[in-house]
N, CA, C and O atoms as a Tripos MOL2 file, in Angstrom:
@<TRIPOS>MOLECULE
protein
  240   239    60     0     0
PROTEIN
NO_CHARGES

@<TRIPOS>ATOM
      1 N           7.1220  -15.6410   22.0420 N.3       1 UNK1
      2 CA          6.5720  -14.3950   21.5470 C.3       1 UNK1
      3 C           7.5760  -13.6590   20.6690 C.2       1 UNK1
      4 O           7.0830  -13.2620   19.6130 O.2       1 UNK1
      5 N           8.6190  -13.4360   20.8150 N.am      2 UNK2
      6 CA         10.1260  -12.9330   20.0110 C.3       2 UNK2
      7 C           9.9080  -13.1060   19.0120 C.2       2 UNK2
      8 O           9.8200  -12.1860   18.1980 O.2       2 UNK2
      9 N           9.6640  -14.9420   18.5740 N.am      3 UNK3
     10 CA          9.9360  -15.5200   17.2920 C.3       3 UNK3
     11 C           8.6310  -14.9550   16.0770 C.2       3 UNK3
     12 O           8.7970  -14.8590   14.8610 O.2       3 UNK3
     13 N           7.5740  -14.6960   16.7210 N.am      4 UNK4
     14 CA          6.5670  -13.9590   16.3070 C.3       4 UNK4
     15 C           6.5570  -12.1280   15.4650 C.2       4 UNK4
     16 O           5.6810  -11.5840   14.7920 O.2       4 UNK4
     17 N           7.8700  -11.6580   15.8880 N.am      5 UNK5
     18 CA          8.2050  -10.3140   15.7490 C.3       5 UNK5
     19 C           8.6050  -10.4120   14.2930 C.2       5 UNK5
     20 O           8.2410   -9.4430   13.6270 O.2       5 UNK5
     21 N           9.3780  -11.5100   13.5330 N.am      6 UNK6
     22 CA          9.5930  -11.2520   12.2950 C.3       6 UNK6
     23 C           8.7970  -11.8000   11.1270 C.2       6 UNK6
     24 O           9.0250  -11.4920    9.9570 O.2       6 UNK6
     25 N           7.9390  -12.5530   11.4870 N.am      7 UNK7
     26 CA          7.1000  -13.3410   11.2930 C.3       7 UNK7
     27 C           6.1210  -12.5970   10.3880 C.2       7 UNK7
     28 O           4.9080  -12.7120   10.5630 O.2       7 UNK7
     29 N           6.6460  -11.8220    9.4070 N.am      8 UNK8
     30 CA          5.3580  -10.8520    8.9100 C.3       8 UNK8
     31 C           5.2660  -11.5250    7.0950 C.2       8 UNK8
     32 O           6.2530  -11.7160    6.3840 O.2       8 UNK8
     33 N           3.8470  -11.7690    6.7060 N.am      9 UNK9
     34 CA          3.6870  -11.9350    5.7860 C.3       9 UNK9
     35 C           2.9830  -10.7740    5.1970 C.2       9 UNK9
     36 O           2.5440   -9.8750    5.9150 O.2       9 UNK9
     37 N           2.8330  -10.7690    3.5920 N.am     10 UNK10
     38 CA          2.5550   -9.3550    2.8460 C.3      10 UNK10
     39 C           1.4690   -9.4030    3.5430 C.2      10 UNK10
     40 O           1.8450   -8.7170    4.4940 O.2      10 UNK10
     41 N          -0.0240   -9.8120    3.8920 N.am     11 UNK11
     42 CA         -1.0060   -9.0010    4.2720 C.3      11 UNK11
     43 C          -0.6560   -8.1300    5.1760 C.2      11 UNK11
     44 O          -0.8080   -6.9110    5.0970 O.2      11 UNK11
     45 N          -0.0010   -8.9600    6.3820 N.am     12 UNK12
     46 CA          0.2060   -8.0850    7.4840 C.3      12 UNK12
     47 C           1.2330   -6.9220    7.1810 C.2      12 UNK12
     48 O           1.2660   -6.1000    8.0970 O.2      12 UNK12
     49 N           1.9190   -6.6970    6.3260 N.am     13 UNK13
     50 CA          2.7270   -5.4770    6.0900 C.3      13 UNK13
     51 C           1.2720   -4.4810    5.2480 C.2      13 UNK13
     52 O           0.9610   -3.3010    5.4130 O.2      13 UNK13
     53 N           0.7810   -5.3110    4.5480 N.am     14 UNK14
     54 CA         -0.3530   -4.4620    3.8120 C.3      14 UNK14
     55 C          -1.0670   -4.0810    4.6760 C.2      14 UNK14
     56 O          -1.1790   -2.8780    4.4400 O.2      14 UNK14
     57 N          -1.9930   -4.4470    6.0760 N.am     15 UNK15
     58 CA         -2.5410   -4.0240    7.0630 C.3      15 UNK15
     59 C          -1.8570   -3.0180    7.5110 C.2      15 UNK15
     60 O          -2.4740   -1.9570    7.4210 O.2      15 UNK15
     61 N          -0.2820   -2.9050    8.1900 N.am     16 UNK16
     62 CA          0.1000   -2.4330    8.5110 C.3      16 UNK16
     63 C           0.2830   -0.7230    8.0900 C.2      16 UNK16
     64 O           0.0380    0.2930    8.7410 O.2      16 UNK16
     65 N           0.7480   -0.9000    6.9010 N.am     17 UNK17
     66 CA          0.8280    0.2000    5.8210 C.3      17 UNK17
     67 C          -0.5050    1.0140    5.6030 C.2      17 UNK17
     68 O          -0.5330    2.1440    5.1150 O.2      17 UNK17
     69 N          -1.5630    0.3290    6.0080 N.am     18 UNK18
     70 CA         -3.5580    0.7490    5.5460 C.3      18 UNK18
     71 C          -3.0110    1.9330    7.0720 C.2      18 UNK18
     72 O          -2.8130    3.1420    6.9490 O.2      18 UNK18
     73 N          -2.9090    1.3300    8.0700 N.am     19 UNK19
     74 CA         -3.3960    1.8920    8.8380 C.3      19 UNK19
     75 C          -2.4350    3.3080    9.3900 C.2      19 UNK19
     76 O          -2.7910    4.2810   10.0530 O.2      19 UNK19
     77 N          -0.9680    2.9100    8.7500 N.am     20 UNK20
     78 CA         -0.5640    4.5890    8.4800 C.3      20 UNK20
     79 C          -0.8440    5.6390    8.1410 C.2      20 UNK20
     80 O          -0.9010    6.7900    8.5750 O.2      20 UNK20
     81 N          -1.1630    4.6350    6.5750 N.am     21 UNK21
     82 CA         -1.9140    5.8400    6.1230 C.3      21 UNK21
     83 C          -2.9930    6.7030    6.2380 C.2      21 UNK21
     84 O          -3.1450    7.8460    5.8040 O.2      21 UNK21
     85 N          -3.8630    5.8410    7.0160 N.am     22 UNK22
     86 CA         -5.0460    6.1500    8.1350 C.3      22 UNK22
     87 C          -4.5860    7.5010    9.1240 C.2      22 UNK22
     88 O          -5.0410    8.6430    9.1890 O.2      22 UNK22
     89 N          -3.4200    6.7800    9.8880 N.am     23 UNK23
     90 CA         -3.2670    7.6370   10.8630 C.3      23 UNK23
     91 C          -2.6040    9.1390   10.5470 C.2      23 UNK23
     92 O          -2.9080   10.1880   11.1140 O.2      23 UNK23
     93 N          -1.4560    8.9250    9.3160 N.am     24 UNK24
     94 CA         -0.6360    9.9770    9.2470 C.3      24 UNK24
     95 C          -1.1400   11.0300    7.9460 C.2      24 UNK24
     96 O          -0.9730   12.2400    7.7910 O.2      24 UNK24
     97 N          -1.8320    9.9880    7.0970 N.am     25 UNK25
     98 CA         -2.6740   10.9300    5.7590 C.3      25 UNK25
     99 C          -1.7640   10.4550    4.7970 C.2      25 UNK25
    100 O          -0.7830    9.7810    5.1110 O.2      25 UNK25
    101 N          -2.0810   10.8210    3.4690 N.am     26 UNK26
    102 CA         -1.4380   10.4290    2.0250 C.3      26 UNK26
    103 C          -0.4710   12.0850    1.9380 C.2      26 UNK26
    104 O           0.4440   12.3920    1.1740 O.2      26 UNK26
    105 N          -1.0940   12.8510    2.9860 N.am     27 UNK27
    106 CA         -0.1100   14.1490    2.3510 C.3      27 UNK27
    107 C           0.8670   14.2660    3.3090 C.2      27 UNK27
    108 O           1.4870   15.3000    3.0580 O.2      27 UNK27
    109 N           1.4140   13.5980    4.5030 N.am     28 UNK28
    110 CA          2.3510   13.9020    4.9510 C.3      28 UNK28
    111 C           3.1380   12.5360    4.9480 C.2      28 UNK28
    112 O           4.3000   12.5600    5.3540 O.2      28 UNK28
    113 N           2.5080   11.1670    4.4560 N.am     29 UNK29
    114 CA          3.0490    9.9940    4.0430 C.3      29 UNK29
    115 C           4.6910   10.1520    3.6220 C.2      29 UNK29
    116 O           5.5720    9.7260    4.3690 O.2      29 UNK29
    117 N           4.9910   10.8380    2.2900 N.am     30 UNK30
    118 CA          6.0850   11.7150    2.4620 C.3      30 UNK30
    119 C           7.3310   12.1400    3.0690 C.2      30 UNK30
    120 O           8.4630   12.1260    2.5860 O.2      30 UNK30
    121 N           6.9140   12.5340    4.2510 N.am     31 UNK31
    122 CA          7.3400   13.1160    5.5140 C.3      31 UNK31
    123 C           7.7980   12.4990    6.3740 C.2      31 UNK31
    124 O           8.7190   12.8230    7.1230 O.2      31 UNK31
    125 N           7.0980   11.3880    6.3450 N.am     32 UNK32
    126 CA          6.9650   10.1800    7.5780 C.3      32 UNK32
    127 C           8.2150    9.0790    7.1000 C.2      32 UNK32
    128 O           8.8640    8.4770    7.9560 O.2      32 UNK32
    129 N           8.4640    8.8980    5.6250 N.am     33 UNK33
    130 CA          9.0810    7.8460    5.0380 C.3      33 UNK33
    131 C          10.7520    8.9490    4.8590 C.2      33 UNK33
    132 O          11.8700    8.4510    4.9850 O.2      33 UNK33
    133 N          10.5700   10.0430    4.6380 N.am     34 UNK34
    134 CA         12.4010   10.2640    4.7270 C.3      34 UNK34
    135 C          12.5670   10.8030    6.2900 C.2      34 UNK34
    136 O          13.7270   10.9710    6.6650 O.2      34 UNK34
    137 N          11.6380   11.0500    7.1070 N.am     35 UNK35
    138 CA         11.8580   10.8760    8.6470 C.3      35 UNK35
    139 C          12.3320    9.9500    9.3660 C.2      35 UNK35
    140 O          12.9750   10.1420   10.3970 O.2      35 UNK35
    141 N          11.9310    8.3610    8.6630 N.am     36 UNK36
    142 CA         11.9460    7.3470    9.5860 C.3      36 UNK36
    143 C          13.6210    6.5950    8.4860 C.2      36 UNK36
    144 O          14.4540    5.8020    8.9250 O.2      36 UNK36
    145 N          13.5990    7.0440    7.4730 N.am     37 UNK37
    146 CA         14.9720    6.6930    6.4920 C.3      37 UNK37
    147 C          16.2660    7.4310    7.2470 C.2      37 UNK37
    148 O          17.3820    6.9120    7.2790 O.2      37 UNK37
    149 N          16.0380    8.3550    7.6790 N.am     38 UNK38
    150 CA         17.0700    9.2540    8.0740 C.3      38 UNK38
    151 C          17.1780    8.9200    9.8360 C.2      38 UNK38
    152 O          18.2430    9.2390   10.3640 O.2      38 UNK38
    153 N          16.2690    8.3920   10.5780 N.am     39 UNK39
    154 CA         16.6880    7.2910   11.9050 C.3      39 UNK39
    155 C          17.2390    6.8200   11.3860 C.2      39 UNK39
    156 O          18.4110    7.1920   11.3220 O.2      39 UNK39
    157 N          16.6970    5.3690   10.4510 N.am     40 UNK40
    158 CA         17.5100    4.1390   10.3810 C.3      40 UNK40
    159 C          19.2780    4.3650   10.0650 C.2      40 UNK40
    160 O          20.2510    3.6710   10.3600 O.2      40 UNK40
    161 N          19.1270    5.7700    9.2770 N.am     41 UNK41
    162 CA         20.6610    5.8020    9.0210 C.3      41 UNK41
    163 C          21.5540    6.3980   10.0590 C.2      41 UNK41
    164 O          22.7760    6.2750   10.1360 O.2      41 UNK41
    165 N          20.8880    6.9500   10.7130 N.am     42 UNK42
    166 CA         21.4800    7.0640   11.6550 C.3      42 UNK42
    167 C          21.9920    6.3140   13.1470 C.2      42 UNK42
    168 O          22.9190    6.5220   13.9300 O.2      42 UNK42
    169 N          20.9900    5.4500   13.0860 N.am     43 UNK43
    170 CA         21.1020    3.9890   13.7420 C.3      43 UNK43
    171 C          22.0730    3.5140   13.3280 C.2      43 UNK43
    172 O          22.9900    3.6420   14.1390 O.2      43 UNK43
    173 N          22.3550    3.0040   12.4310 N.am     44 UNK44
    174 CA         23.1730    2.3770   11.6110 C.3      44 UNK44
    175 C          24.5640    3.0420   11.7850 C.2      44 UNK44
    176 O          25.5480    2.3250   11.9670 O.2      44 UNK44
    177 N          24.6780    4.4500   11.7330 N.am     45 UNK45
    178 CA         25.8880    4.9570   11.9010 C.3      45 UNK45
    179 C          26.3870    5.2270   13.3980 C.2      45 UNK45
    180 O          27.5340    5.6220   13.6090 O.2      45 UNK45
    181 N          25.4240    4.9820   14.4730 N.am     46 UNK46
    182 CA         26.0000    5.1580   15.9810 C.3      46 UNK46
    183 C          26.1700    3.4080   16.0570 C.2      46 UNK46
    184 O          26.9320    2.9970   16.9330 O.2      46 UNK46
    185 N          25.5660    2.5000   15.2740 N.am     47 UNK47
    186 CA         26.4150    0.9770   15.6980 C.3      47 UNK47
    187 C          27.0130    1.0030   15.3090 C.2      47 UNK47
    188 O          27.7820    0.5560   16.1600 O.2      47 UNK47
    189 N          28.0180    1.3120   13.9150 N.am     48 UNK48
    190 CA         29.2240    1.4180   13.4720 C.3      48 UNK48
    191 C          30.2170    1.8390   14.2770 C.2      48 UNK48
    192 O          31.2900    1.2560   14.4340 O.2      48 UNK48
    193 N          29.8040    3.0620   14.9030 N.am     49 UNK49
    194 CA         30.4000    3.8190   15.3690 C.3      49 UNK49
    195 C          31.1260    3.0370   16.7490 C.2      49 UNK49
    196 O          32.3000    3.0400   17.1160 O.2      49 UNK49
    197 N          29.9750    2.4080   17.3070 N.am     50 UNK50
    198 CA         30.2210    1.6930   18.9600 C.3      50 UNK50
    199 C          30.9780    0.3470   18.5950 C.2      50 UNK50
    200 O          31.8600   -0.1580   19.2900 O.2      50 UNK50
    201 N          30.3940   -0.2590   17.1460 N.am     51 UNK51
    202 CA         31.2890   -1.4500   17.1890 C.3      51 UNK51
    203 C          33.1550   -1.2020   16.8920 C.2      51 UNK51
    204 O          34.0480   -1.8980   17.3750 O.2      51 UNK51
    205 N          33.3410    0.1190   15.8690 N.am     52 UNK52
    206 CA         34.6380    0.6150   15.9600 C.3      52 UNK52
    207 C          35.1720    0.9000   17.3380 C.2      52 UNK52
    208 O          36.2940    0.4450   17.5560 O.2      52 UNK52
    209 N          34.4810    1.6870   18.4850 N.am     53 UNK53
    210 CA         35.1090    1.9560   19.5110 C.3      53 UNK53
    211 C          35.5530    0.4760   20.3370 C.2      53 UNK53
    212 O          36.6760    0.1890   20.7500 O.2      53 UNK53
    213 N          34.3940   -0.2830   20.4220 N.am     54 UNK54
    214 CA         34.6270   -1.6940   21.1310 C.3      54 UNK54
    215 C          35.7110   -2.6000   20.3570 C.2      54 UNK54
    216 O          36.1390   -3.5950   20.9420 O.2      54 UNK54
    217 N          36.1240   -2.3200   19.1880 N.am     55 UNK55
    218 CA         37.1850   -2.9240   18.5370 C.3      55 UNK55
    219 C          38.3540   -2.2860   18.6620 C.2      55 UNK55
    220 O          39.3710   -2.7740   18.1680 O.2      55 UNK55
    221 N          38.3750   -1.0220   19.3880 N.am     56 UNK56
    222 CA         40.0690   -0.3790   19.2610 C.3      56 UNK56
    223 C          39.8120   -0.3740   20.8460 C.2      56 UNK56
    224 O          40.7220    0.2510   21.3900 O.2      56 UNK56
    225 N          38.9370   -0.8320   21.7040 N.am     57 UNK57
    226 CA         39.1430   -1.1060   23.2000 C.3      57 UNK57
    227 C          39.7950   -2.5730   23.1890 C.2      57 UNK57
    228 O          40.6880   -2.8620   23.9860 O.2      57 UNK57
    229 N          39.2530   -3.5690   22.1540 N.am     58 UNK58
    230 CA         40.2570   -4.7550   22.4430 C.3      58 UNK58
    231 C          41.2890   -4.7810   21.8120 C.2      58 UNK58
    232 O          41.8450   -5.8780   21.7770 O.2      58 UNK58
    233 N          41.8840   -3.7500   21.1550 N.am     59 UNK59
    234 CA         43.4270   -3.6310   20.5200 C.3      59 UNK59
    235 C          44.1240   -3.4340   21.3120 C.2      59 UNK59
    236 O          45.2530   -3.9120   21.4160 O.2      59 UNK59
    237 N          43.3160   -2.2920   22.4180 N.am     60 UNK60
    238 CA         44.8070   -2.2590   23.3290 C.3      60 UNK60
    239 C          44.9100   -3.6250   24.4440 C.2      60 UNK60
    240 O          45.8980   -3.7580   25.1660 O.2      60 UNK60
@<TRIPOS>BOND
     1     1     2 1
     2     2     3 1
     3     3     4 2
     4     3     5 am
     5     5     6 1
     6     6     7 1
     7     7     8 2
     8     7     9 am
     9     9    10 1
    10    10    11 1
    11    11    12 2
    12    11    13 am
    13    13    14 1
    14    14    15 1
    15    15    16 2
    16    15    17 am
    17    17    18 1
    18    18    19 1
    19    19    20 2
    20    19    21 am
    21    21    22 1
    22    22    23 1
    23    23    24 2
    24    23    25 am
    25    25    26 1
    26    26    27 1
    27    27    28 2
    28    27    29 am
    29    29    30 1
    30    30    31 1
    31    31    32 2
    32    31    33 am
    33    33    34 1
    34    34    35 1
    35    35    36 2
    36    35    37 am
    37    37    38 1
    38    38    39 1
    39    39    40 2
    40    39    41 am
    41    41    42 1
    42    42    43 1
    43    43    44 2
    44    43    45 am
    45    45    46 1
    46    46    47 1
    47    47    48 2
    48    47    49 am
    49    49    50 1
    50    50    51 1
    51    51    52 2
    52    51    53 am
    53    53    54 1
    54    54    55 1
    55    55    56 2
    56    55    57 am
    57    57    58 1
    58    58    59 1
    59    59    60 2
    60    59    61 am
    61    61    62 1
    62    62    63 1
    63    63    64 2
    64    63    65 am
    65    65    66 1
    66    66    67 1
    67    67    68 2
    68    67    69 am
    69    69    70 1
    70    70    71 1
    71    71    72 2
    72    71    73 am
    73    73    74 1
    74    74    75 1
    75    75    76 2
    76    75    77 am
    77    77    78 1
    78    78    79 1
    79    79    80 2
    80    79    81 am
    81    81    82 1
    82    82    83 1
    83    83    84 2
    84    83    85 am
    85    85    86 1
    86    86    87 1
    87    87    88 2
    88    87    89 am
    89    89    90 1
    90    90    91 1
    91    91    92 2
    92    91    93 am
    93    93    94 1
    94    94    95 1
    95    95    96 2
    96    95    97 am
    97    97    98 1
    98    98    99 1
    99    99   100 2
   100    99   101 am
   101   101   102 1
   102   102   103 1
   103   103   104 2
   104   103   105 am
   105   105   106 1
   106   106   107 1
   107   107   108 2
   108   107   109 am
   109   109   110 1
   110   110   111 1
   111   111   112 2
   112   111   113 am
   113   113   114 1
   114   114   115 1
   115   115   116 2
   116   115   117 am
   117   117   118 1
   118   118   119 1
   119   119   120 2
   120   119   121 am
   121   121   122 1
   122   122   123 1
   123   123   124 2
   124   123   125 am
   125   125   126 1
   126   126   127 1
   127   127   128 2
   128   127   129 am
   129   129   130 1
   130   130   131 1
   131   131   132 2
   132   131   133 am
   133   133   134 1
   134   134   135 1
   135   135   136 2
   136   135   137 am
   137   137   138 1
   138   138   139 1
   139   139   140 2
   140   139   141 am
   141   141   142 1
   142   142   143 1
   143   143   144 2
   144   143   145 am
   145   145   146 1
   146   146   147 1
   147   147   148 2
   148   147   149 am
   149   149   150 1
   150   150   151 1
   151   151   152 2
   152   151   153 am
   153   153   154 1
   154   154   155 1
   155   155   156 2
   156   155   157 am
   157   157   158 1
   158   158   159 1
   159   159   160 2
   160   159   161 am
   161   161   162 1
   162   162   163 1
   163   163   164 2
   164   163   165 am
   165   165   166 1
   166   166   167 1
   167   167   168 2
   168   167   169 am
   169   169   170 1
   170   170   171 1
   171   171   172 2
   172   171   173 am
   173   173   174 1
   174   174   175 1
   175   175   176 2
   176   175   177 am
   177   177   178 1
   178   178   179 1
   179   179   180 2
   180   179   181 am
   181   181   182 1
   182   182   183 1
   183   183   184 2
   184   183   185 am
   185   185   186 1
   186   186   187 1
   187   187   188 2
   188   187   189 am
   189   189   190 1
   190   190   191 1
   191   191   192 2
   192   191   193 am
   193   193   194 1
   194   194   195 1
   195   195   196 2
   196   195   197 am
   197   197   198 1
   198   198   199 1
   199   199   200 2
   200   199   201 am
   201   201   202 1
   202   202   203 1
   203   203   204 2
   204   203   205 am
   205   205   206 1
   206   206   207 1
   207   207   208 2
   208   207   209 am
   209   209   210 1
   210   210   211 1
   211   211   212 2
   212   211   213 am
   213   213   214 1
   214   214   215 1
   215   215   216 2
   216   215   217 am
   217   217   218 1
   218   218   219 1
   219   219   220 2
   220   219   221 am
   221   221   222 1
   222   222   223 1
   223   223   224 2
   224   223   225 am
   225   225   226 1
   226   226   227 1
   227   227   228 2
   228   227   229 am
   229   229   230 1
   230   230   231 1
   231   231   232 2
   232   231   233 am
   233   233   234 1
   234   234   235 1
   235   235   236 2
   236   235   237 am
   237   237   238 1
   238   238   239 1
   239   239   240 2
@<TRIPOS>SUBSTRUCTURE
     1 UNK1         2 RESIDUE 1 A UNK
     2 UNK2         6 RESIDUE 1 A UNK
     3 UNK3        10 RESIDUE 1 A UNK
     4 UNK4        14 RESIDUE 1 A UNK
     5 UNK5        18 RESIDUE 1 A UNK
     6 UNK6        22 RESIDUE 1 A UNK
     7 UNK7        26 RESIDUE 1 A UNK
     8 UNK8        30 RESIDUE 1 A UNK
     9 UNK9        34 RESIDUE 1 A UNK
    10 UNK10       38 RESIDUE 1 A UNK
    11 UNK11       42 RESIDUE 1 A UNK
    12 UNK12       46 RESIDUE 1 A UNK
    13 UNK13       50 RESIDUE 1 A UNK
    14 UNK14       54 RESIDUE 1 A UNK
    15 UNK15       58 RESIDUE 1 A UNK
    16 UNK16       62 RESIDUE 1 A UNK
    17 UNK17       66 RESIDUE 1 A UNK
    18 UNK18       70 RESIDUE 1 A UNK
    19 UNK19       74 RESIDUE 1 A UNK
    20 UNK20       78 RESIDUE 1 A UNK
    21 UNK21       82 RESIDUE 1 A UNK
    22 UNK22       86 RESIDUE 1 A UNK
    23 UNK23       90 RESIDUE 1 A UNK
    24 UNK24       94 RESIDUE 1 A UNK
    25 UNK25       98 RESIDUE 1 A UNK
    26 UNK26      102 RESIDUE 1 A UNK
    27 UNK27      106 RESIDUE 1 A UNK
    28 UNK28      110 RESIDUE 1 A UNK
    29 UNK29      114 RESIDUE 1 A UNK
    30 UNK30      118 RESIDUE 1 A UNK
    31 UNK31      122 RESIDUE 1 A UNK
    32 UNK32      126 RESIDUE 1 A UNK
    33 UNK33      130 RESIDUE 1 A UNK
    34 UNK34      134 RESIDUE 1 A UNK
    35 UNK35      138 RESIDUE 1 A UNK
    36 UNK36      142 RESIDUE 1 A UNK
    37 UNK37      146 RESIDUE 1 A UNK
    38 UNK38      150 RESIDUE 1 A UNK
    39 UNK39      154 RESIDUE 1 A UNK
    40 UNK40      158 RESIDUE 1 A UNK
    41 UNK41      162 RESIDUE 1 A UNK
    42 UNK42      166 RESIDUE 1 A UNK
    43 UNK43      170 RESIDUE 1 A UNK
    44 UNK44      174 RESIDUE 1 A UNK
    45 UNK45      178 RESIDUE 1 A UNK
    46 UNK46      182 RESIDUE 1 A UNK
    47 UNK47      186 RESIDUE 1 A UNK
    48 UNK48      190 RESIDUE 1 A UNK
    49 UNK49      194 RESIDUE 1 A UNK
    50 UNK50      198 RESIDUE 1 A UNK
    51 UNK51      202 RESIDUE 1 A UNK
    52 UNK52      206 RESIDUE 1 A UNK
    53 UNK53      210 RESIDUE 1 A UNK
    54 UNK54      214 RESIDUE 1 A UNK
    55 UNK55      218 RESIDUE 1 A UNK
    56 UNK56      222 RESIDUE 1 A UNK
    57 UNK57      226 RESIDUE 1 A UNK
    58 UNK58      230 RESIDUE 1 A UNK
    59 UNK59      234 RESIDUE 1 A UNK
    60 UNK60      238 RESIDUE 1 A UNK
């Protein structure tokens, strides 16, 4: 089932995308895309963050 998770071809991103816009509207679409940009970067900056700490835990 895992191997299935990346497994996305354009329809299914195109399905996917229909039904946002369904759910969230074309006017807050917007909203939703520098909401979910500004997680990822922030994701991104607490693994940085943990892989720096776990690298100066095996220095000492």
């Amino acid at each position: 089932m895992l191997g299935l998770i990346g497994n996305f071809g354009p329809w299914e991103l195109v399905l996917i995308l229909l039904i946002v816009l369904i759910i969230v509207g074309p006017g807050k679409l917007p909203q939703v895309g520098q909401s979910l940009g500004k997680a990822l970067q922030n994701f991104r900056k607490a693994k940085e963050e943990d892989f720096k700490e776990l690298e100066e835990k095996r220095e000492k």
